[in-house]
SETOR-700978 format. One record per residue (C-alpha): x, y, z; residue in one letter. Coordinates in nm, 3 decimals. Layout:
REM SETOR-700978
DOLUM      px      py      pz aa
DOLUM       X       Y       Z  A
...
***
This chain:
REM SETOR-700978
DOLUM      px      py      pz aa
DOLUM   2.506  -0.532  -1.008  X
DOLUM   2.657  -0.326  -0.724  X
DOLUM   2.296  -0.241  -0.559  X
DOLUM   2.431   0.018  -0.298  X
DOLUM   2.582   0.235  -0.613  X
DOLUM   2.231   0.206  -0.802  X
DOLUM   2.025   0.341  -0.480  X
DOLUM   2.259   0.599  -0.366  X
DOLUM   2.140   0.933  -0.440  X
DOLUM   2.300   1.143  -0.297  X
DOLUM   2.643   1.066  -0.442  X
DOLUM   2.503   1.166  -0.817  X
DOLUM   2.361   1.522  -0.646  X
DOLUM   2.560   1.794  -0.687  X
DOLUM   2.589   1.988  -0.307  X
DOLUM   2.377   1.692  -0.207  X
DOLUM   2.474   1.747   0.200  X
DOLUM   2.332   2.118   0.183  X
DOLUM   1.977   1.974   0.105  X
DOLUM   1.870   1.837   0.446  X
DOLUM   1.991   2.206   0.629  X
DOLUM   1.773   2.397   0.379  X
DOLUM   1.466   2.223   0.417  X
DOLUM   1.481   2.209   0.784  X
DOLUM   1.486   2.587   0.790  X
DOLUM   1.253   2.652   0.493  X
DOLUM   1.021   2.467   0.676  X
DOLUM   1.063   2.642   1.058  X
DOLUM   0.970   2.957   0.852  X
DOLUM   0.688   2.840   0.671  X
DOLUM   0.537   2.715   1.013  X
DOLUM   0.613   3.053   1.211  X
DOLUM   0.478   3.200   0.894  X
DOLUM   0.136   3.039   0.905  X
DOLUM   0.098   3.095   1.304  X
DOLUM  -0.251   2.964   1.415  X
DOLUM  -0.280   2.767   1.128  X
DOLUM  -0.049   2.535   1.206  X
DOLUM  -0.130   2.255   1.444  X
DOLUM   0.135   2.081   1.581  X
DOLUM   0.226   1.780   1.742  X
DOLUM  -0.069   1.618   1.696  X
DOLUM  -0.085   1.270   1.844  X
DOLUM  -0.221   0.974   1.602  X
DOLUM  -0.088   0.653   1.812  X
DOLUM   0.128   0.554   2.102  X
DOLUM   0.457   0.557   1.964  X
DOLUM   0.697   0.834   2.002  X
DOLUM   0.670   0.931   1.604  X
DOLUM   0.333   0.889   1.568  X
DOLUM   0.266   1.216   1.569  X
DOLUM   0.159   1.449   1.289  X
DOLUM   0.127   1.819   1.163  X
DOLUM  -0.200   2.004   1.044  X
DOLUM  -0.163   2.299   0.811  X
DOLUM  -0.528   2.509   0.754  X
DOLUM  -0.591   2.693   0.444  X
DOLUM  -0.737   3.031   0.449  X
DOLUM  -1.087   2.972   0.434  X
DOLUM  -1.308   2.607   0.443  X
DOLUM  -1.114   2.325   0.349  X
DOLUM  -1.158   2.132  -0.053  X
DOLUM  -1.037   1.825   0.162  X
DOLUM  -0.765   1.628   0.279  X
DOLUM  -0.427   1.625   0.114  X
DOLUM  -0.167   1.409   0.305  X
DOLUM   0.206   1.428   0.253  X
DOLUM   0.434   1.129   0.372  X
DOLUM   0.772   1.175   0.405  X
DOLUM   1.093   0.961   0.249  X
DOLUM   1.422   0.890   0.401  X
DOLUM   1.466   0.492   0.321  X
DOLUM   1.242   0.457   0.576  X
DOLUM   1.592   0.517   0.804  X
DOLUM   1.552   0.877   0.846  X
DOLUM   1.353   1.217   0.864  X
DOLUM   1.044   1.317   1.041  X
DOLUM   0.771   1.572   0.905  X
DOLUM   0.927   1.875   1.073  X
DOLUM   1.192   1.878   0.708  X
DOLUM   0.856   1.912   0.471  X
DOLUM   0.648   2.186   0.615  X
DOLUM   0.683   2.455   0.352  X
DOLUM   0.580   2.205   0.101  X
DOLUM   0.197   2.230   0.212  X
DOLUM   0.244   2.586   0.070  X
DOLUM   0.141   2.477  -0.254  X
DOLUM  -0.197   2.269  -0.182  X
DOLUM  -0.299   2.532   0.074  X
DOLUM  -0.300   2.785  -0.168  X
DOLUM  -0.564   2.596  -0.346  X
DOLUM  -0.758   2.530  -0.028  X
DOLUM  -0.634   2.175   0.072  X
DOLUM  -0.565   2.111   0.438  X
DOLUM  -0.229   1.942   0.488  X
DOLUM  -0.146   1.693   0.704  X
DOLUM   0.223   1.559   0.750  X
DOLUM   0.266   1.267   0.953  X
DOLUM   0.573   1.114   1.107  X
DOLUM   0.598   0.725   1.155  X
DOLUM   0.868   0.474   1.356  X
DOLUM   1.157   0.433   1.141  X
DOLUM   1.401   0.098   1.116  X
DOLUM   1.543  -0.005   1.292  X
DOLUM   1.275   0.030   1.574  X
DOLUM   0.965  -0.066   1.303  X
DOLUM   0.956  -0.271   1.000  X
DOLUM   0.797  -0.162   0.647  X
DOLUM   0.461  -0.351   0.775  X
DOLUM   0.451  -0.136   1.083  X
DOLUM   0.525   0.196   0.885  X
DOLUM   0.214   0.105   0.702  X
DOLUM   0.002   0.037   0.966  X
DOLUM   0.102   0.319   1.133  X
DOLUM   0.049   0.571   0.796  X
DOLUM  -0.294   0.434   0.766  X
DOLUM  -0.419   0.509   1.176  X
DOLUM  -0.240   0.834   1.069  X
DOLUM  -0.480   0.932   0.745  X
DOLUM  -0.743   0.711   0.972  X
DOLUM  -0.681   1.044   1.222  X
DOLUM  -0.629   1.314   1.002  X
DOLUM  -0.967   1.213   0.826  X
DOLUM  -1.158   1.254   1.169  X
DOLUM  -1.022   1.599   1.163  X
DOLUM  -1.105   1.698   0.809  X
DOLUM  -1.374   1.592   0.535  X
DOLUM  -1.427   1.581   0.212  X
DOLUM  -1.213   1.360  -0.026  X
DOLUM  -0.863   1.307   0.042  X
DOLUM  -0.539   1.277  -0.194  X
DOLUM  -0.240   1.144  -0.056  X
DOLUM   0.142   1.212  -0.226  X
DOLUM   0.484   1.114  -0.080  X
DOLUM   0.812   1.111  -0.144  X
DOLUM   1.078   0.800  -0.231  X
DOLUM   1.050   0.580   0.038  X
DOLUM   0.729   0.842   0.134  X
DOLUM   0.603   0.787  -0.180  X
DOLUM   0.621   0.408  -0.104  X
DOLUM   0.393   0.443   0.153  X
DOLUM   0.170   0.664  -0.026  X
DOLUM   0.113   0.363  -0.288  X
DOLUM   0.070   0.145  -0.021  X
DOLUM  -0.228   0.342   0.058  X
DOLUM  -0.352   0.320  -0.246  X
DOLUM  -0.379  -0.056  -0.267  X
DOLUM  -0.720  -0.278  -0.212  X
DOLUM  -0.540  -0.417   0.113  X
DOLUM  -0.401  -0.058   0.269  X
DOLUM  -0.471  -0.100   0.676  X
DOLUM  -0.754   0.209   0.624  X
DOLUM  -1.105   0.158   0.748  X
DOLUM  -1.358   0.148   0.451  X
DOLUM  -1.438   0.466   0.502  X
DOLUM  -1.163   0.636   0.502  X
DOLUM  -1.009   0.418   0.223  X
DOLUM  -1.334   0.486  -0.035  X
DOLUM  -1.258   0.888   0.033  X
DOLUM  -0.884   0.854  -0.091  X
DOLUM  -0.974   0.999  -0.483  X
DOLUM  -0.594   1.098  -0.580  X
DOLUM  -0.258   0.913  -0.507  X
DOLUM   0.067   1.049  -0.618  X
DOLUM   0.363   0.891  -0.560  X
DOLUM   0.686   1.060  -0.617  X
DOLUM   1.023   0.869  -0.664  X
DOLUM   0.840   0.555  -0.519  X
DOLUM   1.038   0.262  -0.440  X
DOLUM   0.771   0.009  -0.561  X
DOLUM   0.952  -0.330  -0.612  X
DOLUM   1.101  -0.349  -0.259  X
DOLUM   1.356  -0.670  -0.357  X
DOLUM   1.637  -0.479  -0.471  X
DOLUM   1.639  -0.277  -0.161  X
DOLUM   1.674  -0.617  -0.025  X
DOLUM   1.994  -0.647  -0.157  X
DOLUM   2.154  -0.277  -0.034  X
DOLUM   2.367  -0.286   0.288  X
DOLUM   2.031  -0.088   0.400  X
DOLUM   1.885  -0.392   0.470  X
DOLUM   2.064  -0.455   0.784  X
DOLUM   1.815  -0.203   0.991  X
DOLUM   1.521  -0.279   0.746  X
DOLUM   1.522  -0.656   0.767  X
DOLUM   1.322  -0.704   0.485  X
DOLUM   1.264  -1.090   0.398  X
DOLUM   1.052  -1.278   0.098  X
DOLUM   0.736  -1.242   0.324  X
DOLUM   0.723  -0.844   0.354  X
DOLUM   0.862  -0.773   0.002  X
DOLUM   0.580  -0.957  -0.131  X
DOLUM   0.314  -0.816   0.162  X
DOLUM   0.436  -0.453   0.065  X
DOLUM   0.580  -0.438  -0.266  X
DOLUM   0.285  -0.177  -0.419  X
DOLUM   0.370  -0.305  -0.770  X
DOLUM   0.295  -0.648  -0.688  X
DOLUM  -0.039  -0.545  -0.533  X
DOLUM  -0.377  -0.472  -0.639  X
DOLUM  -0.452  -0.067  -0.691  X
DOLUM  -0.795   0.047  -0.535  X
DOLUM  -1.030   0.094  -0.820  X
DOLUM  -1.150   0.439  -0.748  X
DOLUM  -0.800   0.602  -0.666  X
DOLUM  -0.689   0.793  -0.948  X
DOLUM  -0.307   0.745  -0.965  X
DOLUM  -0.013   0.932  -1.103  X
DOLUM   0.357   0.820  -1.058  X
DOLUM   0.564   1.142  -1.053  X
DOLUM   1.000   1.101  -1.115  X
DOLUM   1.267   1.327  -1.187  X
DOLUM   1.440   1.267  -1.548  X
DOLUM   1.785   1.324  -1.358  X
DOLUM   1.718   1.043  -1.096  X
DOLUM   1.904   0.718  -1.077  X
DOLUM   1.785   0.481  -1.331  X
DOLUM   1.696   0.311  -1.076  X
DOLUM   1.434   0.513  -0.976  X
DOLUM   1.335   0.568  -1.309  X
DOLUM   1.267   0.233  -1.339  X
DOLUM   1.119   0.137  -0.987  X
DOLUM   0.811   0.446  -1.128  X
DOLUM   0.764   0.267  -1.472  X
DOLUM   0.720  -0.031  -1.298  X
DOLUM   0.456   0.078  -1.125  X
DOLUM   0.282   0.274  -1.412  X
DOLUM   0.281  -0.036  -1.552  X
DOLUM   0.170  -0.293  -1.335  X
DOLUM  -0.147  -0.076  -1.224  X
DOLUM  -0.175   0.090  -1.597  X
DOLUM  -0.167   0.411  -1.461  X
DOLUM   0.024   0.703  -1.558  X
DOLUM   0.356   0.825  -1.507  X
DOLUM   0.527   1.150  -1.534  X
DOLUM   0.924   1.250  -1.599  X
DOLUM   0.991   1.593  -1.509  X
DOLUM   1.287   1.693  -1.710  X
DOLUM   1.629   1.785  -1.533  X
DOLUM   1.498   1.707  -1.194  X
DOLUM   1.653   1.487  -0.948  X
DOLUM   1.562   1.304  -0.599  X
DOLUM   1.652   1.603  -0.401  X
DOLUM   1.491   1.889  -0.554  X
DOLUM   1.174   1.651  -0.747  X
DOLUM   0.964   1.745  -0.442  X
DOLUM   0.996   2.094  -0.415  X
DOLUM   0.783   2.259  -0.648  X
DOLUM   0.503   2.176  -0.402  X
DOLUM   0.568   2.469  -0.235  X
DOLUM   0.521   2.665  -0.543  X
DOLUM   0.089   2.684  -0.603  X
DOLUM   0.137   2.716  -1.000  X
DOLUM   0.372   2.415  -1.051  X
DOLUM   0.281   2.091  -1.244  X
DOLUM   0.381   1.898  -0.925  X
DOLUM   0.146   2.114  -0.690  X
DOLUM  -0.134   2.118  -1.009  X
DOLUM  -0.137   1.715  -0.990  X
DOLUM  -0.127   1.703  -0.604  X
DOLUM  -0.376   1.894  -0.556  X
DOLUM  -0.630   1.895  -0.844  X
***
């Protein structure tokens, strides 16, 4: 099994470099766009990346709906995603988009920690329920926050209603076994501490896995697995791969946006 061939995206994508340029931009417009609305920079911790964006919806909040970005947990920051709160603020979700310390610098256990003071912040700022999506390595992190053990205070853990991981990498062993794991230093200990599909789903935190039909297998089967070790749903969007899966949140009327956001 050549494991750097099965979790390589990008070289199955089709224009796959022009991706990162056009979601950068997409999302400097959408925050110029929303002006006032848009609260930047906002700190949630010490570290340099701890640091996350709030995005108001035109009128009193529904809740809390908080986006986590992917990258492999190697790159990215929340300043790529902004245009994708388009599609919960349209139905009167605030958006928050947090950044967290990526590997080298932090393990997977820190990223967690560090996801959970960020919700942990975000929820001081906002009430009502919260849902919580995110995307590959994002969407990771967004099951890890839907486990029994996610670092969230009990509070803030029994208003999390809605999880929806996208692409999640769920079974972190394989990843193990990628030449990534020279800056993510993954061992037997933290694959087993943060390997979602090998941990116990909160009761009360409705989950859907969400996957593109045109993704790796891989990937398709890293979101069965988890569908099927917390007997929760999961969802193949037809003709959709790992780069443009996530996008339709920026569209209010699509299935991804409708499951998001409720």
């Amino acid at each position: 099994m050549d494991w750097d061939r099965a979790y390589a995206n990008g070289d199955f994508i089709e224009g796959a470099a022009d991706y990162p340029p056009k979601w950068a931009a997409a999302a400097a417009t959408f925050r110029d766009a929303l002006g006032d609305r848009a609260r930047l920079d906002l700190p949630y911790g010490p570290g340099a990346r701890n640091r996350l964006d709030l995005f108001l919806p035109d009128g009193a909040p529904r809740g809390l709906l908080v986006f986590i970005h992917g990258g492999y947990w190697l790159g990215f920051g929340r300043e790529s995603w902004s245009h994708l709160a388009a599609g919960p603020l349209a139905h009167g979700w605030t958006v928050a988009m947090p950044s967290y310390t990526l590997a080298p610098e932090a393990r997977i256990a820190q990223m967690t920690r560090e996801v959970g003071q960020a919700i942990t912040t975000a929820a001081d700022m906002v009430a009502g329920p919260i849902h919580v999506a995110g995307h590959s390595a994002g969407g990771h992190l967004t099951a890890r926050m839907a486990c029994a053990n996610a670092p969230l205070p009990p509070a803030v853990a029994a208003r999390i209603v809605r999880a929806v991981p996208v692409s999640p990498l769920a079974d972190l062993g394989p990843i193990a076994r990628t030449r990534m794991n020279e800056s993510l230093a993954l061992d037997a200990a933290e694959i087993a501490a943060e390997s979602p599909a090998y941990l116990a789903r909160r009761a009360h935190t409705e989950t859907l896995v969400w996957v593109g039909g045109q993704e790796r297998p891989s990937f398709l089967w890293q979101a069965r697995l988890l569908s099927e070790e917390w007997a929760c749903p999961w969802h193949v969007e037809p003709g959709q791969h790992h780069f443009n899966v996530i996008e339709p949140l920026a569209d209010a009327d699509s299935p991804l946006t409708q499951a998001v956001a409720g």
